[in-house]
LOROLUM-548555 format. One line per field, with one value per residue: residue number from 0; residue in one letter; x, y, z of N, C-alpha, C, O in turn. Coordinates in pm, whole numbers, plus 50000, padded with zeros to 5 digits. Atoms other than C-alpha are relative to their C-alpha. Example, Ala and Ser with C-alpha at 12.3 -4.5 7.8 and 13.67 -1.06 7.14 Angstrom:
num 0,1
residu A,S
n.px 50089,49918
n.py 49881,49881
n.pz 50000,49994
ca.px 51230,51367
ca.py 49550,49894
ca.pz 50780,50714
c.px 50090,49923
c.py 50120,50109
c.pz 50000,50073
o.px 50194,49974
o.py 50118,50220
o.pz 50066,50090
This chain:
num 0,1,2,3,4,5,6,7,8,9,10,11,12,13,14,15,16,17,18,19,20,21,22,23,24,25,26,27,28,29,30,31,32,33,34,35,36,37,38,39,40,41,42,43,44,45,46,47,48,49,50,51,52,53,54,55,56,57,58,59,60,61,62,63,64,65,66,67,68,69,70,71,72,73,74,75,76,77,78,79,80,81,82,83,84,85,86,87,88,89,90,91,92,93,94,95,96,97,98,99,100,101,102,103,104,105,106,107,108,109,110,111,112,113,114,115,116,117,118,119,120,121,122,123,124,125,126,127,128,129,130,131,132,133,134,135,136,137,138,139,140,141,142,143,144,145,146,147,148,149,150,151,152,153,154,155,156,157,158,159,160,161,162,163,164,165,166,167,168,169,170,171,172,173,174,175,176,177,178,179,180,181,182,183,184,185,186,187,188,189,190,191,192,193,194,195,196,197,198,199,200,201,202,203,204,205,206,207,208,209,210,211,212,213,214,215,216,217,218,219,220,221,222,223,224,225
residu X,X,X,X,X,X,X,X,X,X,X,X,X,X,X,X,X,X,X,X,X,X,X,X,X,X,X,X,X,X,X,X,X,X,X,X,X,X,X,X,X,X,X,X,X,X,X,X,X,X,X,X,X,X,X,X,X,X,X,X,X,X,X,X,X,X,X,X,X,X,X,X,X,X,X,X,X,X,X,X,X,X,X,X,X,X,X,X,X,X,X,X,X,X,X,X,X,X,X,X,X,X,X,X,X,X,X,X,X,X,X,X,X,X,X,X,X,X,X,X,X,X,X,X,X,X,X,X,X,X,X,X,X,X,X,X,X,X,X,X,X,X,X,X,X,X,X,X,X,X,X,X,X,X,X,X,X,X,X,X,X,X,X,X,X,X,X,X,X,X,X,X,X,X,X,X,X,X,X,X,X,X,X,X,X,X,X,X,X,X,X,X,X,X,X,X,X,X,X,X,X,X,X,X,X,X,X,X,X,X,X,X,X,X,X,X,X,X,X,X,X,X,X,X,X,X
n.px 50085,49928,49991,50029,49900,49934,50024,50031,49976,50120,49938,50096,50047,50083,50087,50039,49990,50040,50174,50092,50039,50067,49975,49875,50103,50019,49877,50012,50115,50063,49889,49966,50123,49993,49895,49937,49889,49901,49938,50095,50078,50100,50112,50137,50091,49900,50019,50133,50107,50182,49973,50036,49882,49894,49937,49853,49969,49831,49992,50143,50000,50084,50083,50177,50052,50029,50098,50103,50055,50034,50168,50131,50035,49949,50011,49850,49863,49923,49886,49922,49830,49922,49919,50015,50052,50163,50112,50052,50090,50139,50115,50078,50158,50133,50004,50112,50035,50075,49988,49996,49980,49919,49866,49910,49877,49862,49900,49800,49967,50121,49975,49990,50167,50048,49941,50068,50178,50038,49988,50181,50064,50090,50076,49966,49897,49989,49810,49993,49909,49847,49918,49979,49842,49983,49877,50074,49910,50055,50155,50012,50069,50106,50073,50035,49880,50016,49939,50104,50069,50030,50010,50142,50072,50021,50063,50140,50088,50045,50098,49986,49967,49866,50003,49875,49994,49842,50044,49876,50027,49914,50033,50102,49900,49934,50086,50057,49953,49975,50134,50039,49866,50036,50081,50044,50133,50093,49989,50147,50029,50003,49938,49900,50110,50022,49820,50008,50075,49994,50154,50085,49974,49848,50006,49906,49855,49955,49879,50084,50029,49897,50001,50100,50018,49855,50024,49958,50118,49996,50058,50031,50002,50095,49961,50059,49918,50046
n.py 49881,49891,49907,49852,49864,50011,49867,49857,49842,49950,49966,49894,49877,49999,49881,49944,49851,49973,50035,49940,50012,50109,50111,50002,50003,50150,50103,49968,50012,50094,50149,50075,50067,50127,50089,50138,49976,50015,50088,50093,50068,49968,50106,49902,49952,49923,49853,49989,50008,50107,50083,49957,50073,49884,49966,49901,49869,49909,49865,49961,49895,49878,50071,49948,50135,50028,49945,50100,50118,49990,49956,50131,50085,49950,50095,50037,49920,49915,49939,49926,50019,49902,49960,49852,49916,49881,50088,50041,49985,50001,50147,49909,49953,50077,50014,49871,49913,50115,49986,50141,50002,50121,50042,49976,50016,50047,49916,50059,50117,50038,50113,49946,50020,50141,50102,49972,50054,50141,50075,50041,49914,49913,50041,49993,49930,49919,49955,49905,49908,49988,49965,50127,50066,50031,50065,50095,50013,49955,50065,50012,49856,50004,50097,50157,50099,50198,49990,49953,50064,50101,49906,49976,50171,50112,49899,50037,50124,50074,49951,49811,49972,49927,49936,49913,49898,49910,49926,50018,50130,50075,50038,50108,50135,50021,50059,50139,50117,50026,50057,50115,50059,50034,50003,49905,49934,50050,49877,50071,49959,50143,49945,49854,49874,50056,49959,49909,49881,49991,50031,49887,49947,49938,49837,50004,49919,49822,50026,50075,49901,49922,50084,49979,49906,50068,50142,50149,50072,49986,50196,50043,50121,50048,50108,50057,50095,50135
n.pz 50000,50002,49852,50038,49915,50046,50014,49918,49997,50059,50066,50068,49916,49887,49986,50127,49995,49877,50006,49994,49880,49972,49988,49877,49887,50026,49982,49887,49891,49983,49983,49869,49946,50075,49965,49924,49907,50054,49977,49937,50069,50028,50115,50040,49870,49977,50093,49998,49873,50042,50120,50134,50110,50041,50154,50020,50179,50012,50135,50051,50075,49930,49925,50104,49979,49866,49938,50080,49938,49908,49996,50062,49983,49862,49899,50092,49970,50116,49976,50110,49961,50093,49945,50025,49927,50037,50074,49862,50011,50077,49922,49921,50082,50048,49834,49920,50045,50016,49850,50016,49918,50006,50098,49922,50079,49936,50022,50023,50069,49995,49916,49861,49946,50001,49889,49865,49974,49964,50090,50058,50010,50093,50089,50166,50030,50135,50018,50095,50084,49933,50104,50077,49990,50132,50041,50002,49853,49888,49999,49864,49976,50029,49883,50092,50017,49909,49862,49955,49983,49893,49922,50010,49977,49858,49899,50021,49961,50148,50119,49984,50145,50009,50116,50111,50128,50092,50176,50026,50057,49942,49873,49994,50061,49857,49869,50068,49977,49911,49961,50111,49902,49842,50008,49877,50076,50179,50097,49988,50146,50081,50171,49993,49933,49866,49962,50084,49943,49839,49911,49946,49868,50044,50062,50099,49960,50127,50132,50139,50067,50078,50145,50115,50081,50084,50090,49931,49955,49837,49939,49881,50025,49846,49971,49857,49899,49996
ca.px 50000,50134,50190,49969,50217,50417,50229,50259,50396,50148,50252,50164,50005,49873,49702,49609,49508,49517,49188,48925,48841,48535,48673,48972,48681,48518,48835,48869,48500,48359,48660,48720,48342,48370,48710,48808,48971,49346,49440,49251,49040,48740,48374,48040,47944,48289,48223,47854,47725,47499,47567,47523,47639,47969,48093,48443,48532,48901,49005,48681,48819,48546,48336,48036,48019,48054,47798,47555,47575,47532,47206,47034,47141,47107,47081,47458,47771,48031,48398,48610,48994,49147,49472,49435,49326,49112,48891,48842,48710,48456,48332,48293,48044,47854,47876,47717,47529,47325,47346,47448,47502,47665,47993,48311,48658,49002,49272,49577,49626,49284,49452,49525,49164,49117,49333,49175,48818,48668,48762,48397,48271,48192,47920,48042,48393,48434,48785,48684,48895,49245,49539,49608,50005,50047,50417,50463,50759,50481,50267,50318,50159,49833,49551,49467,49745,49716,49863,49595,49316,49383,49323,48991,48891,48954,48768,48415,48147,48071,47854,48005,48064,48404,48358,48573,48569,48838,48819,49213,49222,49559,49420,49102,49326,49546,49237,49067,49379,49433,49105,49037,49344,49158,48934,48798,48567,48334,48300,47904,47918,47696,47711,47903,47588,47647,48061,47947,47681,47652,47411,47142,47280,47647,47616,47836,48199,48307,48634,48348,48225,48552,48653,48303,48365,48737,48603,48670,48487,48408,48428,48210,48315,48088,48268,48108,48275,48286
ca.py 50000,50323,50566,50905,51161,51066,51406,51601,51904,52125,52293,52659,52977,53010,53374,53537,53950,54102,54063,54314,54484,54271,53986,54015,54050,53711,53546,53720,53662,53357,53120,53000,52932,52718,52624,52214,52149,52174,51873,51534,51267,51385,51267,51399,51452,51650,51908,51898,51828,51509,51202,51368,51136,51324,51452,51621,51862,51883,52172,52341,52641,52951,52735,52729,52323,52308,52536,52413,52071,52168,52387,52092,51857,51997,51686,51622,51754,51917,51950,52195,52136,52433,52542,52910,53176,53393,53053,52991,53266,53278,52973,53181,53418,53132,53036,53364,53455,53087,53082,52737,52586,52221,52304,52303,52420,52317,52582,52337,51951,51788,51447,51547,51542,51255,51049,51200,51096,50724,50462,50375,50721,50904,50910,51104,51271,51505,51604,51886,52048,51945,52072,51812,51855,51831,51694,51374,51437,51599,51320,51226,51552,51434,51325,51088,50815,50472,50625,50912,50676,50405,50687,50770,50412,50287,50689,50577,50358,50077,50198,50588,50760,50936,51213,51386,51645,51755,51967,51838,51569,51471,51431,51236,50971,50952,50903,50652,50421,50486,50407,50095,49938,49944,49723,49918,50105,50080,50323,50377,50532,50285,50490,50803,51057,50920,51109,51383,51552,51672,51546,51743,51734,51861,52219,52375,52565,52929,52666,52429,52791,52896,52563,52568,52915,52807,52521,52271,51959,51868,51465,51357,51110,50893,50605,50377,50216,49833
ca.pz 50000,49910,50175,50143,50296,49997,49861,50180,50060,49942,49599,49473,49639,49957,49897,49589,49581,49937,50111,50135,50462,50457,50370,50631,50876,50761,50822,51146,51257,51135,51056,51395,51437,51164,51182,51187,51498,51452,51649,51777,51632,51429,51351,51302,51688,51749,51424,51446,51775,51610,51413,51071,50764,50656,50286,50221,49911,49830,49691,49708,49506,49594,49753,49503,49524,49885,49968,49710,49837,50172,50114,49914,50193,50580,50718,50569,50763,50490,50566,50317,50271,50111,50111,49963,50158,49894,49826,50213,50193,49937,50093,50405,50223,50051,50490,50601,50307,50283,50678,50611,50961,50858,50670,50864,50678,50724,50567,50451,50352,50293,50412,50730,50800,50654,50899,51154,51092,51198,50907,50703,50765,50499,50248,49945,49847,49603,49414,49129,48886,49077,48972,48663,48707,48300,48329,48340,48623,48831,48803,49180,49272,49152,49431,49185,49289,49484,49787,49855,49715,49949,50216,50069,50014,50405,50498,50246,50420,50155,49859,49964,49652,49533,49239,48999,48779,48553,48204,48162,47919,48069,48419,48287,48088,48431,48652,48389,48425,48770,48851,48600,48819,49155,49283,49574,49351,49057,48808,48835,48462,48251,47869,47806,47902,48270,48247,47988,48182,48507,48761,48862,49206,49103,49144,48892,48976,48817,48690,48502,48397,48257,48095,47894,47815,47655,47503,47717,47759,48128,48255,48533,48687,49000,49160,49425,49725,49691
c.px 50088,49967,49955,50050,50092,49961,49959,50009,49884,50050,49917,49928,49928,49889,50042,50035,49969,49829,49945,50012,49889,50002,50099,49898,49932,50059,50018,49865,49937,50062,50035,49851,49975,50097,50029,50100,50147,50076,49888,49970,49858,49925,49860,49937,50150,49990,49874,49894,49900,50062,49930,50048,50130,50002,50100,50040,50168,50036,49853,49990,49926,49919,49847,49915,49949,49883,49835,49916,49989,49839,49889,49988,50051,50023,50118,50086,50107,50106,50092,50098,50022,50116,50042,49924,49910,49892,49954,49904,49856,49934,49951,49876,49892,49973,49887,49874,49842,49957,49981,50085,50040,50128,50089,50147,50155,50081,50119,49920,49862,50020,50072,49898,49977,50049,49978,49837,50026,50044,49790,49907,49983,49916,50054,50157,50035,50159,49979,50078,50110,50127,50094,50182,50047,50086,49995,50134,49933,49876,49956,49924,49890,49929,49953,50110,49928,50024,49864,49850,49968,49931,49840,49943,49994,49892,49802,49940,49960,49855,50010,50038,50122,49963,50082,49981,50128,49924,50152,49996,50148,49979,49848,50043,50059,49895,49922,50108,50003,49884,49967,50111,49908,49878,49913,49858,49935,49908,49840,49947,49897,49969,50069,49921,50029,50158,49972,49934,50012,49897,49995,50036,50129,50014,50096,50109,50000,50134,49911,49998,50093,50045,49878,50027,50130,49955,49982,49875,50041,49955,49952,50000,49978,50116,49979,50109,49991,49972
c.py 50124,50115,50161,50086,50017,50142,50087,50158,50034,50139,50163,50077,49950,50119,50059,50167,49995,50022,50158,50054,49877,49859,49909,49994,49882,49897,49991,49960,49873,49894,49929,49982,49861,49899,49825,50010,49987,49849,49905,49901,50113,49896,50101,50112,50114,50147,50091,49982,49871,49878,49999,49878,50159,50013,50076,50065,50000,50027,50041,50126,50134,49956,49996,49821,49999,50056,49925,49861,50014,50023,49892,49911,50034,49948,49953,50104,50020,50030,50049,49986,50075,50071,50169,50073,50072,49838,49965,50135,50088,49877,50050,50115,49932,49993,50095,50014,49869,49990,49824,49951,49803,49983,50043,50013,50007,50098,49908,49814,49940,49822,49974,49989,49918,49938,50027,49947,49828,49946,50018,50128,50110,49996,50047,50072,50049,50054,50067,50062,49997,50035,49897,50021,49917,49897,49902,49988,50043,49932,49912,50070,49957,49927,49910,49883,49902,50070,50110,49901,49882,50072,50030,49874,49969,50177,49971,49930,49941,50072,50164,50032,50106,50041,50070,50037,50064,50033,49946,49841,49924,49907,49907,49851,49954,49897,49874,49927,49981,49902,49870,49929,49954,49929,49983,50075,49959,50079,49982,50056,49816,50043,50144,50133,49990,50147,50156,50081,49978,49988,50068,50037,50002,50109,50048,50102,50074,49887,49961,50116,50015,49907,49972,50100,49997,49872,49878,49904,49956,49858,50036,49893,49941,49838,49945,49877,49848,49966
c.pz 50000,50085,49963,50044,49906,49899,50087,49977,49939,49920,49957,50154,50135,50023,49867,50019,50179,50004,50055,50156,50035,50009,50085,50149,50004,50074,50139,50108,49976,49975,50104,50060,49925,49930,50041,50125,49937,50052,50092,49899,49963,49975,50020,50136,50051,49929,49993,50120,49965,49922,49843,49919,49941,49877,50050,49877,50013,49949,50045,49924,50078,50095,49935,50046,50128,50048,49920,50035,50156,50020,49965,50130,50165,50107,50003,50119,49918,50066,49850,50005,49896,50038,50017,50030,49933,49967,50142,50049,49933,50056,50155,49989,49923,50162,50057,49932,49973,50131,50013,50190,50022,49906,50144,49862,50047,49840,49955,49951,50032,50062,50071,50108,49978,50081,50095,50040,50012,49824,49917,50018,49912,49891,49858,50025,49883,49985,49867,49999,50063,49947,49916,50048,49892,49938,50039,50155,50090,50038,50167,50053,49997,50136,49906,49980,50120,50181,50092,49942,50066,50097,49970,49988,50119,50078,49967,50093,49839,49925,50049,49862,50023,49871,49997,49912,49987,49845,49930,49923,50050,50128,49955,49945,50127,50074,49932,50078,50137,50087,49956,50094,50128,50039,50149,49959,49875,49981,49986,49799,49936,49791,50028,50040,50164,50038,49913,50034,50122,50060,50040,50150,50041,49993,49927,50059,49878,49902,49904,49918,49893,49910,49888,49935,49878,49926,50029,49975,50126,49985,50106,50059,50170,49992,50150,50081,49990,50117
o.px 50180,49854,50031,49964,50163,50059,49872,49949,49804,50089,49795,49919,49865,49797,50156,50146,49903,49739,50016,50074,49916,49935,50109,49934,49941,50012,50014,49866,49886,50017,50084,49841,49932,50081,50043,50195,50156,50164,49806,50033,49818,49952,49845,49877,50106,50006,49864,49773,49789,50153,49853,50138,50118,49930,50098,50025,50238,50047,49773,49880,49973,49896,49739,49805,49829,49816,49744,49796,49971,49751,49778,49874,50165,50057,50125,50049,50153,50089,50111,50131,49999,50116,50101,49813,49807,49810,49843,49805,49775,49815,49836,49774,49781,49885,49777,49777,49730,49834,49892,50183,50028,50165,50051,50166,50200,50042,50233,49805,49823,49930,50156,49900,49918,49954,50024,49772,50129,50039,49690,49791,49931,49965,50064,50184,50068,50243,50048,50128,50155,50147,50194,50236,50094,50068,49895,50135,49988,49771,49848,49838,49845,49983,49911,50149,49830,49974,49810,49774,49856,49819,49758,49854,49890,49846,49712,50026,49935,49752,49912,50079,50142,49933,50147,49951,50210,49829,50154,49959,50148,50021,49812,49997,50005,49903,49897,50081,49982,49886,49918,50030,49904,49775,49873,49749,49964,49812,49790,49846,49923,49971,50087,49981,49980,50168,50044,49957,50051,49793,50084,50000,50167,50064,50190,50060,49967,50161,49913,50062,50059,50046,49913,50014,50115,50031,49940,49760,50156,49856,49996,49920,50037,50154,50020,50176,49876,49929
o.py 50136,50156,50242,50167,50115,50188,50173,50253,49953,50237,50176,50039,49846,50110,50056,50212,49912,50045,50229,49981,49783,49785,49787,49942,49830,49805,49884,49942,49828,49784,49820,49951,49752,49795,49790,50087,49932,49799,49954,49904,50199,49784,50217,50220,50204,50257,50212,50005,49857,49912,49918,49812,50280,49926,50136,49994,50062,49978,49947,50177,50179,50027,50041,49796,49989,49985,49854,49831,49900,49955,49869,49873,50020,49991,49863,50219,49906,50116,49974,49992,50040,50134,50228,50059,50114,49857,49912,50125,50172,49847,50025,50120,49980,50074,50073,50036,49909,49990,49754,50015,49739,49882,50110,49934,50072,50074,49949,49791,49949,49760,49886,49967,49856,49890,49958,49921,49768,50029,50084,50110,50215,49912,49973,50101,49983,50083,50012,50119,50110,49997,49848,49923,49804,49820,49876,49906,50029,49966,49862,50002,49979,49839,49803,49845,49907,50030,50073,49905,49831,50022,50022,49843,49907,50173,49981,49872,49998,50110,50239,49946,50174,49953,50119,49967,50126,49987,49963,49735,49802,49793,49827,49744,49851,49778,49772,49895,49865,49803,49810,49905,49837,49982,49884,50081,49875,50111,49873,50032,49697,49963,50205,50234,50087,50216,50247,50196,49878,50046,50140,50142,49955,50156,49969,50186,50057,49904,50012,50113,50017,49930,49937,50090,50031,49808,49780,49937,49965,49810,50132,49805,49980,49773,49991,49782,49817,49853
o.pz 50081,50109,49908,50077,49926,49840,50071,50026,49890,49983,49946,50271,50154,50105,49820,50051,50242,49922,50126,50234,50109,50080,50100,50254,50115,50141,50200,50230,50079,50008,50077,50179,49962,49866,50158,50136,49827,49982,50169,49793,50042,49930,50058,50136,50122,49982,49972,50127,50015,49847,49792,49969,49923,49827,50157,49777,50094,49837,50049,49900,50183,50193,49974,50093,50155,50123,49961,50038,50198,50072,50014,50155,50209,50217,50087,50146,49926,50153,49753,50123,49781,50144,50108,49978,49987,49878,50142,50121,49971,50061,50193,50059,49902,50194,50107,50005,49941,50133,50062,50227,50126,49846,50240,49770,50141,49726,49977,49912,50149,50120,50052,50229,50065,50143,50186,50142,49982,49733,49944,49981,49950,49816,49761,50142,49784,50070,49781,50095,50077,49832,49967,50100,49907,49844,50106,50246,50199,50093,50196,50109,50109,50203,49951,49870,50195,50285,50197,50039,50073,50108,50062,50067,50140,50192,50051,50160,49732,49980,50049,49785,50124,49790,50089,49815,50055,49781,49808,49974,50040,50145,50042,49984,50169,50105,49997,50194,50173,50160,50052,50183,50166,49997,50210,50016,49791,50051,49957,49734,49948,49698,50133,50078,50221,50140,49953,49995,50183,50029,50085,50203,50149,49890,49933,50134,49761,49784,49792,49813,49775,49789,49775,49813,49760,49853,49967,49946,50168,49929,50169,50026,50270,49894,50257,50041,50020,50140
């Protein structure tokens, strides 16, 4: 089993344009309400006060998904793993502005958190638009390797689902083989409409936005826990 720490570092920016008064106030006022703890075991009754079923977003970019799937589903507890400070928080203003009161976000390595939560606990995991890591020397880099998907495989409960979206035809070739290799999961695609459109309960990201508006085409891709 390959060892997930083997992409600990965490590559690329940590903060974008300086932040806003308002948005420096955000950070200041409602990030440590909804702050992951920084150190311990986690699980639903620790983040949430309740035995919610969990989901996790990594990467969640602005936070358009995360919040999205929160609002549809309140009975759901939502943890965010982002490492860049202007996307923590735009996901703090979807936070306030939804008055969504089951997301929790974690600021830095999204499997960090994972080894902190119970084994078999979570229901879905999402990994949109990641950064493909083109070269083929930076193909370690990718959360799409054996070593972080073992990690999400022993965090699912059986029949939990793991999705992925990429517009990168490098990174969807990658995650095909990587994926087609393992048999932990199974690919719930059953014709090409299943990977080609987005389910109705996929809210859509400003990146999807921007690769449609460039041309792109956008994989979706559902894979269930064995």
């Amino acid at each position: 089993m390959n060892d997930p720490t083997t992409i600990r570092r965490l590559y690329g920016r940590r903060q974008g344009h300086k932040l806003r008064q308002g948005q420096a106030a955000l950070v200041e006022e409602l990030l440590p309400d909804v702050a992951v703890p920084e150190q311990g075991p986690l699980d639903a009754r620790v983040l949430f006060g309740d035995e919610l079923p969990l989901e996790v977003e990594i990467g969640f970019g602005a936070g358009e998904h995360l919040a999205g799937q929160a609002a549809m589903r309140p009975d759901h507890g939502f943890i965010g793993c982002e490492p860049f400070l202007n996307g923590v928080v735009g996901a703090l203003g979807h936070i306030r502005d939804g008055g969504l009161s089951n997301v929790r976000l974690h600021m830095g390595d999204a499997l960090e958190v994972l080894e902190r939560l119970p084994d078999a606990s979570l229901s879905r995991l999402y990994l949109l638009h990641p950064d493909p890591w083109p070269k083929a020397r930076h193909a370690k880099r990718r959360m799409v390797n054996d070593g972080p998907l073992d990690l999400i495989a022993r965090k699912l409960k059986p029949g939990g689902e793991f999705r992925l979206g990429t517009d990168d035809p490098t990174y969807c070739r990658w995650s095909m083989m990587v994926m087609n290799r393992r048999r932990d999961f199974e690919w719930l695609a059953r014709d090409a409409r299943d990977f080609l459109t987005r389910p109705a309960d996929w809210p859509e990201t400003r990146y999807e936005r921007k690769a449609r508006r460039q041309g792109h085409e956008v994989w979706y891709f559902r894979y269930g826990r064995v």
